[in-house]
N, C-alpha and C positions, 0 to 999 in steps of 0.2 A: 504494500500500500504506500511506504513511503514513495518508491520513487514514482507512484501516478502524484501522489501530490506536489512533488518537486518539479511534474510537467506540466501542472497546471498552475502554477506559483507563476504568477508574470505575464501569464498568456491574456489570449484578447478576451477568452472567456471569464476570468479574476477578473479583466477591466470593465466588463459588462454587465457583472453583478454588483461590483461598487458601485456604478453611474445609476444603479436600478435599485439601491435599497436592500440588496441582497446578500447577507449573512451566512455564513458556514462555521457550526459550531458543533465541536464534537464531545460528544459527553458519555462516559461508558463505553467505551470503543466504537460507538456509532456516531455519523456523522449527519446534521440536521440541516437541511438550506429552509430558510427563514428571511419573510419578508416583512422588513422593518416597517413599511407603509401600505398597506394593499391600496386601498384609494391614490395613493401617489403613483403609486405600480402600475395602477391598472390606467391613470392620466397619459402616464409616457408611453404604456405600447399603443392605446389608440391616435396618438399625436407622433409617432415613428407609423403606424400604417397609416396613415393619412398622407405623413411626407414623403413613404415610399411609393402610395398611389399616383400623388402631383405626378412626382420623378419621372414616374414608367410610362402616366398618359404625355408629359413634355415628351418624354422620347420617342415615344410611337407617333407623334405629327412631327416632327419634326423628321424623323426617319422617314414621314407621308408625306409630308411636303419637300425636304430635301432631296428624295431619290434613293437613300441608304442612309 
């Protein structure tokens, strides 16, 4: 077990649960992911699929109006 958790020490997935409110806490040899805010949680991923939405219809006219 250590060295998965020394492969996820630093990675983008660690960076993603800090930006997200998200906790890893291990207690009795098992290991708990806990969210510090659900309502805040649940603000940011409808406000990231929103802005992933924008994103994809910009590209899709843009890819229709430019040709490629």
């Amino acid at each position: 077990m250590e060295h998965i958790q020394q492969d996820f020490e630093g990675s983008s997935i660690e960076l993603w649960e800090a930006n997200h409110g998200i906790k890893r806490v291990i207690r009795g040899g098992c290991e708990y992911v806990v969210c510090e805010n659900w309502e805040r949680f649940q603000q940011q991923m409808a406000d990231e699929k929103a802005r992933a939405r924008r994103e994809y219809i910009a590209q899709q006219q843009a890819e229709a109006y430019m040709g490629g």
